[in-house]
C-alpha angles and dihedrals in degrees: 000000000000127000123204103217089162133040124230108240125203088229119138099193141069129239123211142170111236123206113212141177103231113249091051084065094085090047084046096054092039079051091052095046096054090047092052084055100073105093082210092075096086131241098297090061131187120301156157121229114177131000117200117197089158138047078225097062093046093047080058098057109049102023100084086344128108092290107038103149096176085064099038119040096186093046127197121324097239135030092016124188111205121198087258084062089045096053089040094055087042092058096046083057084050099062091054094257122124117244115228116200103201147153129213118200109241092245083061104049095095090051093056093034083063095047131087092252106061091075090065100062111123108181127038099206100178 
């Protein structure tokens, strides 16, 4: 017998978490906004969700917010956040960095692979 635990999404790009040193965070964006220029990085583009500079900030978003993982156990069907996401980005946010929620089409995905940036991903979310 199988049971299905995850659904199986149509998305064509990655998420990840970036940890970042703050003042990388502006040549990040600018970063982010010329690689979702390219009309070659398919239809799911190139983009930041979220930035957290506080733990704060990131209390905010995902107690009572879209990802709130205490209030709702099964948590959303896609781009879910899990407690173990939440402590890692926490943590990030402990040791003074800025957490940076993204997504990087597919198509994109060399072109950040090749840049500075993509060591300092620190969570892989899908």
């Amino acid at each position: 017998m199988k049971v299905k635990l995850d659904f199986v999404t149509n998305s064509s790009s990655a998420c990840y978490v970036m940890s970042l040193k703050s003042d990388l965070v502006p040549g990040f964006e600018d970063f982010m906004n010329e690689l979702d220029k390219n009309p070659d990085h398919g239809n799911e583009g190139v983009r930041i969700y979220e930035t957290f500079h506080t733990l704060k900030e990131l209390q905010e978003y995902v107690n009572g917010g879209p990802y709130d993982w205490a209030s709702k156990p099964m948590g959303l069907k896609f781009n879910n956040w899990e407690e173990g996401t939440y402590l890692q980005v926490k943590e990030i946010i402990d040791e003074g960095h800025v957490a940076v929620y993204c997504a990087i089409d597919y198509n994109a995905c060399e072109e950040f692979d090749d840049s500075i940036y993509s060591g300092m991903a620190a969570v892989d979310m899908c």
